[in-house]
TORKOL-4160 file (C-alpha; in steps of 0.2 Angstrom, whole numbers, padded with zeros to 4 digits, m for minus):
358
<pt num="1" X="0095" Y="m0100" Z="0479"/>
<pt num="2" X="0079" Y="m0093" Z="0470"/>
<pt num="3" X="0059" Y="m0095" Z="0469"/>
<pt num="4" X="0052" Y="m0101" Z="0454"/>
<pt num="5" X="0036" Y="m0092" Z="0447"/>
<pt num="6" X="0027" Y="m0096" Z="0431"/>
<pt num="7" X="0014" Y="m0086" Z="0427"/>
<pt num="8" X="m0003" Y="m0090" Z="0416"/>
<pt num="9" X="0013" Y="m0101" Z="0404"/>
<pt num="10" X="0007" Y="m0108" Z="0389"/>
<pt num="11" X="0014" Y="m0119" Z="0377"/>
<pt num="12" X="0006" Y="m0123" Z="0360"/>
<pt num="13" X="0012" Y="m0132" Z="0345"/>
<pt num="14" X="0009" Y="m0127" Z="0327"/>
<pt num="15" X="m0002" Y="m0139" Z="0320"/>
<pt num="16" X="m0018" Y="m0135" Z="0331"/>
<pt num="17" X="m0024" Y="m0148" Z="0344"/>
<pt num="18" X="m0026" Y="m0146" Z="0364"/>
<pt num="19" X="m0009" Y="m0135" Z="0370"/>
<pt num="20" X="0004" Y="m0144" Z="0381"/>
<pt num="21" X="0005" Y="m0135" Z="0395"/>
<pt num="22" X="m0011" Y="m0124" Z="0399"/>
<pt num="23" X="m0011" Y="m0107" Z="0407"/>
<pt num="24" X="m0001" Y="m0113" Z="0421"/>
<pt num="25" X="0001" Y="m0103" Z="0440"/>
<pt num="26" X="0014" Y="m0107" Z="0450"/>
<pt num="27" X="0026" Y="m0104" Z="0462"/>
<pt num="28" X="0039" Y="m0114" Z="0470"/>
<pt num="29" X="0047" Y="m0107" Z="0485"/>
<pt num="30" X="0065" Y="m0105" Z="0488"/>
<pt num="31" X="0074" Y="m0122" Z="0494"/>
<pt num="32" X="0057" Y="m0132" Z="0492"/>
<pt num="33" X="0059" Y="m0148" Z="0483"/>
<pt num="34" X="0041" Y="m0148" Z="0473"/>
<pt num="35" X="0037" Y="m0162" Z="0461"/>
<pt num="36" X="0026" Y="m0161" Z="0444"/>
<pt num="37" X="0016" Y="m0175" Z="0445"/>
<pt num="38" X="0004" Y="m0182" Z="0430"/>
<pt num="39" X="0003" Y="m0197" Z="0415"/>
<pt num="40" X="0014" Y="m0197" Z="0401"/>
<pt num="41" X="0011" Y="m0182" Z="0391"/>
<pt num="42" X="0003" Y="m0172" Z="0403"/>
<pt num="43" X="0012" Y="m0157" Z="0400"/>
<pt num="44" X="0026" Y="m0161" Z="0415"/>
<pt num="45" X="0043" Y="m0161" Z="0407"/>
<pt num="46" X="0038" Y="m0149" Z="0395"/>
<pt num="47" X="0034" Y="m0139" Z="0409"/>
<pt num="48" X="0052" Y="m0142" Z="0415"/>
<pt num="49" X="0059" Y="m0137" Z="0399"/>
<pt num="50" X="0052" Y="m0120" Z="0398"/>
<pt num="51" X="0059" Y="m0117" Z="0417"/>
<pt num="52" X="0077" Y="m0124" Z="0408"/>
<pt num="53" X="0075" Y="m0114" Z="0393"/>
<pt num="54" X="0076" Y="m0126" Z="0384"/>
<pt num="55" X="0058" Y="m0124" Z="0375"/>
<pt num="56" X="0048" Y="m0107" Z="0373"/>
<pt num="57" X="0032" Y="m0102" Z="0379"/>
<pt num="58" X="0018" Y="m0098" Z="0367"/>
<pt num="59" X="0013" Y="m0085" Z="0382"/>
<pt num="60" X="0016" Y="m0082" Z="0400"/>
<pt num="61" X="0031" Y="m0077" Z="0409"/>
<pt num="62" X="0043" Y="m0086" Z="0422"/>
<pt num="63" X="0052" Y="m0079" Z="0434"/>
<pt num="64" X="0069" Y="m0084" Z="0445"/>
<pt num="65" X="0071" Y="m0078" Z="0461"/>
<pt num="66" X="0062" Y="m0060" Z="0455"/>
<pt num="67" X="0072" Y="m0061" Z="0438"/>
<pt num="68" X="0059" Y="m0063" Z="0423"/>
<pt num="69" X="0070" Y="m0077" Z="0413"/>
<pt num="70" X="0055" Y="m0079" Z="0400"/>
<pt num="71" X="0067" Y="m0074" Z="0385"/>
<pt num="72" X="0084" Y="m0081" Z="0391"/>
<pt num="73" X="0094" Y="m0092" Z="0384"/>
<pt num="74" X="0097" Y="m0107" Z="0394"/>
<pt num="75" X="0114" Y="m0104" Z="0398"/>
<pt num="76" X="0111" Y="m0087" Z="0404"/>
<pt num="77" X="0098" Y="m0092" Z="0417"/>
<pt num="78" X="0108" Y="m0103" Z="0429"/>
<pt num="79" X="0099" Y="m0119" Z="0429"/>
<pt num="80" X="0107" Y="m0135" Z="0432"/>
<pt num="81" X="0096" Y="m0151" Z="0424"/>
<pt num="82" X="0098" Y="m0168" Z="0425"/>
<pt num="83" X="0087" Y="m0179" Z="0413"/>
<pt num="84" X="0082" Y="m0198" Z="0411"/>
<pt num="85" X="0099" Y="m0204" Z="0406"/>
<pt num="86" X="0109" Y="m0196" Z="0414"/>
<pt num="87" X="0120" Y="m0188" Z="0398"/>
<pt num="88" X="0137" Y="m0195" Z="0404"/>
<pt num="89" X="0150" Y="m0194" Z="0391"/>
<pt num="90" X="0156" Y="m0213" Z="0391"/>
<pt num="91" X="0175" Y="m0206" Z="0384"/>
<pt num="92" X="0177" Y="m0194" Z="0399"/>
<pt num="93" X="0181" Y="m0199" Z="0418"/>
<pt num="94" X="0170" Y="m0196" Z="0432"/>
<pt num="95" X="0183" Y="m0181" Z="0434"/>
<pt num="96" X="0182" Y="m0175" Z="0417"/>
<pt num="97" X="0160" Y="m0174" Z="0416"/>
<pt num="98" X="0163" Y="m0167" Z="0434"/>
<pt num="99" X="0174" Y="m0153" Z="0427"/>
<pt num="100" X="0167" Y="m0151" Z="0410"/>
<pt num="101" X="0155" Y="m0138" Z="0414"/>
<pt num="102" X="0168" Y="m0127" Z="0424"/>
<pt num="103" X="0180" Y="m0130" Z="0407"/>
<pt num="104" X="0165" Y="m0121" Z="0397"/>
<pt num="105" X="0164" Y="m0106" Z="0409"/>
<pt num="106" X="0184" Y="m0105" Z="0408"/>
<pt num="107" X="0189" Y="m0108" Z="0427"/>
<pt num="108" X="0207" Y="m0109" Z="0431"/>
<pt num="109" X="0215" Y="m0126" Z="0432"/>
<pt num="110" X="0215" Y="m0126" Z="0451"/>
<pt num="111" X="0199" Y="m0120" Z="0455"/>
<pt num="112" X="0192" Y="m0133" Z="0444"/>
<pt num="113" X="0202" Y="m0147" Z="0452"/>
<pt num="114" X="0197" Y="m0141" Z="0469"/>
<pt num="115" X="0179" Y="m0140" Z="0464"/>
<pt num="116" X="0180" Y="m0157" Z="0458"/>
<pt num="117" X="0186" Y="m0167" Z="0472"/>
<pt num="118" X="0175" Y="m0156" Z="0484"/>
<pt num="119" X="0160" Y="m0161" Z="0472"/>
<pt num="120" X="0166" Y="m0181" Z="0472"/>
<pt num="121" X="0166" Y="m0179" Z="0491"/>
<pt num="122" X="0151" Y="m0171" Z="0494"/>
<pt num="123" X="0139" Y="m0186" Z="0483"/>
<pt num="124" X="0150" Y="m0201" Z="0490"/>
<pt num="125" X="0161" Y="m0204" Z="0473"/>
<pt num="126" X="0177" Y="m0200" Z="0483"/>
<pt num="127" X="0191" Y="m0212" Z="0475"/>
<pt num="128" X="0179" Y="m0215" Z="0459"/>
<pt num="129" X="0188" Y="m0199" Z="0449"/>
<pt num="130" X="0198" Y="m0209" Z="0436"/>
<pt num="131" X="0184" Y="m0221" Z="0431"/>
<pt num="132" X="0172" Y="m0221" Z="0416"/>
<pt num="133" X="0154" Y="m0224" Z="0414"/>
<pt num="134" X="0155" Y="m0244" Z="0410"/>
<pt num="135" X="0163" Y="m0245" Z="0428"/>
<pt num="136" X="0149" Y="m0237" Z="0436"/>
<pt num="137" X="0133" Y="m0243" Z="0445"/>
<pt num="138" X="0116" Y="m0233" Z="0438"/>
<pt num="139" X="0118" Y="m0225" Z="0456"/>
<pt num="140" X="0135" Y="m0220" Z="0453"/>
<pt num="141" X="0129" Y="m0215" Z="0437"/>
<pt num="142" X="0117" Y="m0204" Z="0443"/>
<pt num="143" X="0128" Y="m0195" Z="0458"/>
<pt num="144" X="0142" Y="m0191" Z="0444"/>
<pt num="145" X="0125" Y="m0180" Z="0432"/>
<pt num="146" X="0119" Y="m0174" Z="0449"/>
<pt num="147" X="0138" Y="m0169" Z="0452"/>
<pt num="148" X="0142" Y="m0162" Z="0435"/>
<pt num="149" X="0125" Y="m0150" Z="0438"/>
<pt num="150" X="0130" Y="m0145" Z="0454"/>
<pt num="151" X="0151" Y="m0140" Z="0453"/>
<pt num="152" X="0142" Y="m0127" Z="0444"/>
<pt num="153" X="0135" Y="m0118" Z="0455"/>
<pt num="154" X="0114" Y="m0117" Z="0448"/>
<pt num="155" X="0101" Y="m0109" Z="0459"/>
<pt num="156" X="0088" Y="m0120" Z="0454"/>
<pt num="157" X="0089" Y="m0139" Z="0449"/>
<pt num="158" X="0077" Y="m0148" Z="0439"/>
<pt num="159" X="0077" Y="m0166" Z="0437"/>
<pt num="160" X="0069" Y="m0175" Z="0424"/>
<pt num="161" X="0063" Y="m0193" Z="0427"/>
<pt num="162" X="0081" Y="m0198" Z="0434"/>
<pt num="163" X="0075" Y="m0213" Z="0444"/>
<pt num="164" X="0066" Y="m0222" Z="0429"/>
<pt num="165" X="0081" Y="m0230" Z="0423"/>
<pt num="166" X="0087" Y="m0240" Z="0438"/>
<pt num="167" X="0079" Y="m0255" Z="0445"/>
<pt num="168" X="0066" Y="m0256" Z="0459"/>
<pt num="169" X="0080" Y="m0257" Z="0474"/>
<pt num="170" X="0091" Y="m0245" Z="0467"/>
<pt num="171" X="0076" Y="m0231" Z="0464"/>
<pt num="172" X="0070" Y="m0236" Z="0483"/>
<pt num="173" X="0089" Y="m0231" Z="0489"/>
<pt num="174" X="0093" Y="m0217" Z="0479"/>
<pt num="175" X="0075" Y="m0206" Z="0481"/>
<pt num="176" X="0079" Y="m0207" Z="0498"/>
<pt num="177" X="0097" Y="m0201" Z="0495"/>
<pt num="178" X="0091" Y="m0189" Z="0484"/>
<pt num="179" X="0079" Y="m0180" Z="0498"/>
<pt num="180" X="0093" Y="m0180" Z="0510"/>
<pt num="181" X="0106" Y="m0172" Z="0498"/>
<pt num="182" X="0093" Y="m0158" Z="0490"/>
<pt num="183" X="0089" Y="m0154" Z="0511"/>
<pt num="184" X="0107" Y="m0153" Z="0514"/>
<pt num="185" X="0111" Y="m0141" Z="0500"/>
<pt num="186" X="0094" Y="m0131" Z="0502"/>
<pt num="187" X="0095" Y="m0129" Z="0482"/>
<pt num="188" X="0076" Y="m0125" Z="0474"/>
<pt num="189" X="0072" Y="m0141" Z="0466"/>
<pt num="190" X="0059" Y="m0145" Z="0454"/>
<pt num="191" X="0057" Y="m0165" Z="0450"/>
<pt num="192" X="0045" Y="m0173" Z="0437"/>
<pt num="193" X="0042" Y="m0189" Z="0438"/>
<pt num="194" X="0026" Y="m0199" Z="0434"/>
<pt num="195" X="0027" Y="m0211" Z="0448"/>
<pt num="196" X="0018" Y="m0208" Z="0462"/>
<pt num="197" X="0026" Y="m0216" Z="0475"/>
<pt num="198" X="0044" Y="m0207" Z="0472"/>
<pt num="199" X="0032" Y="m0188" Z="0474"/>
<pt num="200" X="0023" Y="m0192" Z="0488"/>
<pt num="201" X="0041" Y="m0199" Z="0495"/>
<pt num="202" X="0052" Y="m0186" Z="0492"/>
<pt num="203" X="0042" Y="m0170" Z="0490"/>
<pt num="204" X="0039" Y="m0153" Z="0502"/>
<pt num="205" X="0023" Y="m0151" Z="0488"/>
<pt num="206" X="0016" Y="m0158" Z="0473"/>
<pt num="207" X="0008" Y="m0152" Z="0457"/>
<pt num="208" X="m0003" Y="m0165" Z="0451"/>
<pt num="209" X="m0002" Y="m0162" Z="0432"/>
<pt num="210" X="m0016" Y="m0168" Z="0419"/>
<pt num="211" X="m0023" Y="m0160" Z="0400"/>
<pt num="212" X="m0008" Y="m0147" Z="0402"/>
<pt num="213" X="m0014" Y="m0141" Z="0418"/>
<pt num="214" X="m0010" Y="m0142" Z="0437"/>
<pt num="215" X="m0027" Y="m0148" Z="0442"/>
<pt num="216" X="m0020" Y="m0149" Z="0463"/>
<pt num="217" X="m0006" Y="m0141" Z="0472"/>
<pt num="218" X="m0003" Y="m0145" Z="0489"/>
<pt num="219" X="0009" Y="m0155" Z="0502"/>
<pt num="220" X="0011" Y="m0173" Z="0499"/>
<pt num="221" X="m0003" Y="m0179" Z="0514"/>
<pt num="222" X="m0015" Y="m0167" Z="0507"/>
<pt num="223" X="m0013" Y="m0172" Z="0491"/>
<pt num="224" X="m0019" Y="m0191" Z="0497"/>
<pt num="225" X="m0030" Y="m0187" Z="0510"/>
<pt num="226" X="m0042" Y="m0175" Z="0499"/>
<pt num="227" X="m0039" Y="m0177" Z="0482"/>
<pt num="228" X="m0052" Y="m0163" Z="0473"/>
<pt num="229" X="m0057" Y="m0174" Z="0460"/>
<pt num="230" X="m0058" Y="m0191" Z="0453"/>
<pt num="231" X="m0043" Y="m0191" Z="0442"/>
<pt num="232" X="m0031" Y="m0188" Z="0457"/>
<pt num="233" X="m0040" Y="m0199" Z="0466"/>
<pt num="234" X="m0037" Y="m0212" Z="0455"/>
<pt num="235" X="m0021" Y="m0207" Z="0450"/>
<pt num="236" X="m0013" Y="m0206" Z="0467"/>
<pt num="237" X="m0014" Y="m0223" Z="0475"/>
<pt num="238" X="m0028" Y="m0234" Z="0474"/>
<pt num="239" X="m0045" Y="m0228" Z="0481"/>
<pt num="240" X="m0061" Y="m0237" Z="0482"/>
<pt num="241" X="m0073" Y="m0227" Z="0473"/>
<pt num="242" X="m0092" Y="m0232" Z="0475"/>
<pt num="243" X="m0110" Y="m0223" Z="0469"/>
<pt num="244" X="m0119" Y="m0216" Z="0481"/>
<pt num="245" X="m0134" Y="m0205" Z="0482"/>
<pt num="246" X="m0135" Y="m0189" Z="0494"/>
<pt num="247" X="m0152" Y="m0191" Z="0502"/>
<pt num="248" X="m0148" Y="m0176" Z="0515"/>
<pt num="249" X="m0138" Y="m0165" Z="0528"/>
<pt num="250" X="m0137" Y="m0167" Z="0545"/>
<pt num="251" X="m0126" Y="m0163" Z="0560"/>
<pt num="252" X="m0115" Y="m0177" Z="0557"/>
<pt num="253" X="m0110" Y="m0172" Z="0538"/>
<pt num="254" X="m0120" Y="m0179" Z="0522"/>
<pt num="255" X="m0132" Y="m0196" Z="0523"/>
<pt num="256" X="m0129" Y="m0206" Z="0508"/>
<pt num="257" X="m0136" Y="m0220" Z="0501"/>
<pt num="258" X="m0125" Y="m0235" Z="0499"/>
<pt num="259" X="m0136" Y="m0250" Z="0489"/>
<pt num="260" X="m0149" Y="m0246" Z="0502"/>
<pt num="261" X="m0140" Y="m0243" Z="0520"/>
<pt num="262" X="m0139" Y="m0225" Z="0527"/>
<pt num="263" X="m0123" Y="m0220" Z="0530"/>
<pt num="264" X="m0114" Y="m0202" Z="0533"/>
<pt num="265" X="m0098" Y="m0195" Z="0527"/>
<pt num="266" X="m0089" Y="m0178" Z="0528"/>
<pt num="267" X="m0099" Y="m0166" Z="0519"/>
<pt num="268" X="m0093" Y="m0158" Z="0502"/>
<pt num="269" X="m0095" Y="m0143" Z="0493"/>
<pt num="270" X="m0109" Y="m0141" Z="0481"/>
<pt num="271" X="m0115" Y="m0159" Z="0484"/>
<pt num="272" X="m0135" Y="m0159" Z="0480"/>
<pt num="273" X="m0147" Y="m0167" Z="0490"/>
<pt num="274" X="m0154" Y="m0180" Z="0480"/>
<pt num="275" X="m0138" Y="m0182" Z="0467"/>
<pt num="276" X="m0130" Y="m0194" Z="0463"/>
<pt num="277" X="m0111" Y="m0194" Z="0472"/>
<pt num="278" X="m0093" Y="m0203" Z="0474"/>
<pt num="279" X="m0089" Y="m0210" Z="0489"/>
<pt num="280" X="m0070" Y="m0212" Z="0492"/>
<pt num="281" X="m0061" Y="m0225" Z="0503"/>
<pt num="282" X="m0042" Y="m0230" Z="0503"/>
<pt num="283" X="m0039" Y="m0248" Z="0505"/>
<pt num="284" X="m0031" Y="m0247" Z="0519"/>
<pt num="285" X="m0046" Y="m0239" Z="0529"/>
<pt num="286" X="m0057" Y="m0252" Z="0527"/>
<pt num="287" X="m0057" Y="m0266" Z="0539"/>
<pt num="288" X="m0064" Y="m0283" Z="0539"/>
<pt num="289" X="m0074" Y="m0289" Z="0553"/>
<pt num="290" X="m0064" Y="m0276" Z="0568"/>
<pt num="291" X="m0071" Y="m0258" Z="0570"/>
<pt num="292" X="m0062" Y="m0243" Z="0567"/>
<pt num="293" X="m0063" Y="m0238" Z="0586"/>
<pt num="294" X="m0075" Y="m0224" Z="0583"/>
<pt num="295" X="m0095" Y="m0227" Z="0588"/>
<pt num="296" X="m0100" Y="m0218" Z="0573"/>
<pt num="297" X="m0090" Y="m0232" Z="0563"/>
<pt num="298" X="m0098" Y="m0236" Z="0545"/>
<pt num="299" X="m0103" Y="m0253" Z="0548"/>
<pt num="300" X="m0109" Y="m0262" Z="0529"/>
<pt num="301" X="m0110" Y="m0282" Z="0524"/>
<pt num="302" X="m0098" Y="m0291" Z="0512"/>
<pt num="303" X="m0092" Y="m0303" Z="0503"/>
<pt num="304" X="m0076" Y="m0311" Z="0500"/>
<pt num="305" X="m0069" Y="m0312" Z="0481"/>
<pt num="306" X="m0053" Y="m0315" Z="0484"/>
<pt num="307" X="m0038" Y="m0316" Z="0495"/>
<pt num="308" X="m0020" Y="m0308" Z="0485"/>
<pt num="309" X="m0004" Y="m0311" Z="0498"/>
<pt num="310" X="0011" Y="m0296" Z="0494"/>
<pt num="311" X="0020" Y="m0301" Z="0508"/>
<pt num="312" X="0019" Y="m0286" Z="0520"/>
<pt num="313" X="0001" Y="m0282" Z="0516"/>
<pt num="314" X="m0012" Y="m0296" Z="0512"/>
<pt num="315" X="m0026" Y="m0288" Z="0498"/>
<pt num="316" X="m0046" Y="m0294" Z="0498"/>
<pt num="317" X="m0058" Y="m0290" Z="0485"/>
<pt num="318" X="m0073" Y="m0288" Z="0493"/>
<pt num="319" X="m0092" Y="m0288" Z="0486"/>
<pt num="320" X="m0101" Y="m0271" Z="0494"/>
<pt num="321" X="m0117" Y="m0266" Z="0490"/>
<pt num="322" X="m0116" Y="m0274" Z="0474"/>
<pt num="323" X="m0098" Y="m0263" Z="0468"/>
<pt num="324" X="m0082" Y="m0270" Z="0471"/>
<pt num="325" X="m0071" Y="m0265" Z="0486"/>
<pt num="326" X="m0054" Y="m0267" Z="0491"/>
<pt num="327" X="m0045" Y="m0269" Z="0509"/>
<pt num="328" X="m0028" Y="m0269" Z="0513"/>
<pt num="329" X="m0021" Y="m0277" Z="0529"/>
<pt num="330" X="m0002" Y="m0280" Z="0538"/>
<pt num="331" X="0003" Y="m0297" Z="0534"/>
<pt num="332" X="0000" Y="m0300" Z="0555"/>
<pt num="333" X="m0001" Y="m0319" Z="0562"/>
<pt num="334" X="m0013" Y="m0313" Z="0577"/>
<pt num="335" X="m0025" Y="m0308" Z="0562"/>
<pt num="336" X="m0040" Y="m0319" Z="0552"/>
<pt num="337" X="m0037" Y="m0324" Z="0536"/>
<pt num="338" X="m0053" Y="m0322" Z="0525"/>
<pt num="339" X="m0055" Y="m0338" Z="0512"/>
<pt num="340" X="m0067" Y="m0330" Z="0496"/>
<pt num="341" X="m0083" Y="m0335" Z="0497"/>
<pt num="342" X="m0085" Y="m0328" Z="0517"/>
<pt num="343" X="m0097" Y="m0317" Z="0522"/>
<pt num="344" X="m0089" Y="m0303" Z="0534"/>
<pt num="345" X="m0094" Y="m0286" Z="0541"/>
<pt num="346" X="m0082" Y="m0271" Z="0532"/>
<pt num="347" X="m0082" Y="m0252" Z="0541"/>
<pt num="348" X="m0073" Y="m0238" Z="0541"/>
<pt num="349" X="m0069" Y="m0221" Z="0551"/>
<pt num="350" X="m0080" Y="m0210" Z="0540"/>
<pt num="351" X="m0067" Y="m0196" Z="0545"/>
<pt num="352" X="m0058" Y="m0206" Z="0532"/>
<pt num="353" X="m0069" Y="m0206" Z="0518"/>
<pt num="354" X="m0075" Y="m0190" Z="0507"/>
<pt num="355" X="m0087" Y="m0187" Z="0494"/>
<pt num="356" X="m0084" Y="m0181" Z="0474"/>
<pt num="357" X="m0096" Y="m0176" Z="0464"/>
<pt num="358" X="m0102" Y="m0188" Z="0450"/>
């Protein structure tokens, strides 16, 4: 197993125009599973593909567990990759695209044929050897690439958007089968993917990628607890961001101004009295007509727009200080239904709150 370091990377294309990747730092440890995180054409897989070798950097330098790789062909660096679809050969057996990589390096036939069945065991494709890829589910599908890479041997894996194929309850099962068999194995892993539900699922840490550049590293809960600006916020979950105005500082954090009511949130760095300011809330913080159990609970009138039901959660839009609001609640008989039109109390644990500049 190795680290990963990338090192002021760069990638630029001929033609002029903003680079793809950006003067990247970063370093994954050895055995994380970290995921790069961002929109489509963000820099992400590009990203990935200098790590693979695949693409050259413009600058920079990338490093495997101490080894500067920079200049190495991809087939010299050890790397096992498994993209979107999967790249099954549809005239091979599972056996076959198991053992195809071993045929290249010239293994004997019994090493290869041990390797194999120990490979099928080990991703739950045991009995499957004789089969082709028009027998196989996309799950199946997807074990067979992950065990093609992995018979090999690599010290890192990257995977490249390999969920994005299969439907909603087959991506729901095999993240989670994923996680388990990358912490099994230990193996460095570096995953790209643009959802965020899968990164903030699966991941030791994220890099939030946007413009070509990591604009926030950290673990999965930190990454959605204090985003450091307002594109992660708005690209990782849904957050209620309203205008606010920083009248002052006291003890209890920053007074601001919400369409004419006081109220405090934590303070934040370089926020200037008298400037104008984001207040953040996640759905799921603001309650409707209960308090959040604290006696400094921000307590602000509302109104009811509209009532969404998503089976498990129930969805309002709600009218705040003039700025639309959303709260999300457990599906729960013992709890009131709001009909649009009500006028309710909403509050919120300020401690689950931050502030963004403007």
């Amino acid at each position: 197993m190795s680290d990963i370091k990338l090192t002021r990377l760069v990638k630029s294309y001929p033609g002029g125009g903003a680079a793809a990747v950006s003067g990247i730092d970063l370093q994954v440890r050895e055995g994380e599973f970290f995921s790069l995180l961002g929109p489509s054409g963000c820099g992400k897989s590009t990203t990935l593909r200098m790590i693979a070798g695949f693409v050259a950097p413009t600058s920079g330098s990338i490093t495997l567990g101490g080894e500067d790789v920079t200049h190495l062909p991809p087939e010299r660096r050890n790397i096992g990759i498994v993209f979107q679809n999967y790249a099954i050969f549809p005239h091979m057996s599972v056996a076959e695209n198991i053992a195809f990589g071993l045929r290249l390096r010239k293994r004997g036939r019994d090493e290869i044929a041990a390797k194999v069945e120990a490979a099928l065991r080990q991703v739950g494709l045991a009995g499957l050897d004789d089969r082709y890829q028009r027998q196989l589910s996309g799950g199946q599908q997807q074990r067979v690439a992950l065990a093609r890479v992995l018979v090999t041997e690599p010290r890192i894996l990257l995977l490249d958007e390999p969920l994005s194929a299969l439907d909603k309850g087959l991506r729901e099962e095999m993240k989670f089968w994923i996680k388990d068999f990358q912490k099994s194995l230990g193996i460095t892993t570096v995953y790209v993917t643009h959802d965020q539900d899968e990164a903030l699922t699966m991941s030791d840490r994220i890099g939030v990628m946007n413009g070509g550049r990591i604009v926030q590293q950290g673990t999965p809960d930190a990454i959605y607890e204090t985003p450091s600006d307002l594109f992660v916020t708005r690209f990782i979950g849904h957050s209620n961001v309203m205008d606010v105005t920083v009248r002052r500082r006291d003890a209890a954090g920053l007074v601001l101004d919400l369409g004419g009511q006081e109220i405090t949130a934590p303070d934040a760095a370089g926020a200037a009295v008298g400037s104008a300011a984001k207040l953040v809330v996640r759905p799921e913080n603001v309650l409707i007509g209960e308090a959040s159990g604290r006696p400094d609970s921000i307590r602000v009138p509302a109104t009811v727009l509209s009532e969404t039901y998503q089976g498990a959660l129930v969805r309002y839009r709600l009218k705040v200080a003039g700025q639309d609001v959303v709260a999300e609640r457990q599906n729960q008989s013992h709890l009131q239904r709001f009909a649009p039109g009500a006028s309710v109390t909403v509050s919120w644990d300020p401690q689950r709150s931050f502030t963004l500049a403007a």
